[in-house]
N, C-alpha and C positions, 0 to 999 in steps of 0.2 A: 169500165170496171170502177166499183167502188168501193170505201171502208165505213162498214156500219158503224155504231155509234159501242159494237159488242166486239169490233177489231176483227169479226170476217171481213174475207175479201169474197164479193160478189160480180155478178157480169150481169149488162141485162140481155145477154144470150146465151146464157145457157144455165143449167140445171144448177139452182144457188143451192143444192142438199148438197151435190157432190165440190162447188168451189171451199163451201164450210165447211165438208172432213179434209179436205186438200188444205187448207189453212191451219187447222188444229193439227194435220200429222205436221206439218213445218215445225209448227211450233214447240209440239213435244221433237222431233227430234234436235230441237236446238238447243232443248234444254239437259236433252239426254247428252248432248256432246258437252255442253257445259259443265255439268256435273261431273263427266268422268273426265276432263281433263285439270278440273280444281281437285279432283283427290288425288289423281296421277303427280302433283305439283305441292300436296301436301305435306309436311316433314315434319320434325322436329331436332331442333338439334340442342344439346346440354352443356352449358359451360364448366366449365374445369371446376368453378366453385360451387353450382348446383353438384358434381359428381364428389367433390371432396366432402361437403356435409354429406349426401347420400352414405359415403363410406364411415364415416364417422358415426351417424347414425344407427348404421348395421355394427359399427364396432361396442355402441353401448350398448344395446340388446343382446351383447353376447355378454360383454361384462358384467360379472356377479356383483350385484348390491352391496355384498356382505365383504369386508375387509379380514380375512382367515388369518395371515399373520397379525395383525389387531389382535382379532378375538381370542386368537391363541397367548399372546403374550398376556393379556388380562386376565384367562380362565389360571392359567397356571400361579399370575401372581395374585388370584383369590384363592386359590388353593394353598399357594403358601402360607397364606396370612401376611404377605408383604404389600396389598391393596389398600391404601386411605386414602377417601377423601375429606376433607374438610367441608364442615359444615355448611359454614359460608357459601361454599362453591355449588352444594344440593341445594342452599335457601336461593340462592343466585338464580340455579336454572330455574326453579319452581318457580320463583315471581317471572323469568322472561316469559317462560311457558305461560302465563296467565294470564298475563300482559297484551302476548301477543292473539292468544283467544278472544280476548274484548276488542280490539280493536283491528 
C-alpha cells in the first residue's frame, strides 16, 4: 500500500478505482463529522453590558425626539406675548451655526 502524491491510498493488488472512492468516502465523512460537531459546540453568549446598551438602545427608539412639555410651555408663552429673546443670543446662535458649517 501506498500514498500518491494526490493523498489516495492505493495497493498494488487490487483495483486502485475502488481503493480512491474508499479514500475520498473517509475523507468526506470525516469532514461531515467535523462540521457537525463544531456547530453542535457553537454558541454565543452576551454580556450584561452588551444587553444593557441593547436595552437602552430599544429605549431611545421609543423615545420621542420632540420634548411636549418644552414645546408646550414656549407655544403658550408666545401666545401670551410673554417670549423674548435678546438679540445678542439669535446673533449668537447664527454665528455658531455658521461657524460650525465651515469648518
Amino acid at each position: 500500500m501506498r500514498i500518491n502524491d494526490k493523498q489516495f491510498i492505493t495497493t498494488d493488488k487490487g483495483d486502485k478505482a475502488a481503493d480512491t472512492k474508499k479514500a475520498e468516502a473517509k475523507r468526506g465523512q470525516g469532514a461531515k463529522k467535523a462540521s457537525s460537531a463544531s456547530a453542535s459546540a457553537d454558541s454565543v453568549r452576551l454580556s450584561s453590558r452588551s444587553r444593557d446598551i441593547a436595552e437602552i438602545a430599544l429605549q431611545l427608539k421609543e423615545a420621542s425626539e420632540v420634548r411636549e412639555e418644552l414645546v408646550s410651555e414656549l407655544r403658550a408663552k408666545i401666545k401670551d406675548g410673554t417670549y423674548h429673546v435678546s438679540g445678542g443670543d439669535i446673533a449668537s446662535k447664527i454665528m455658531d451655526k455658521a461657524l460650525n458649517n465651515i469648518f
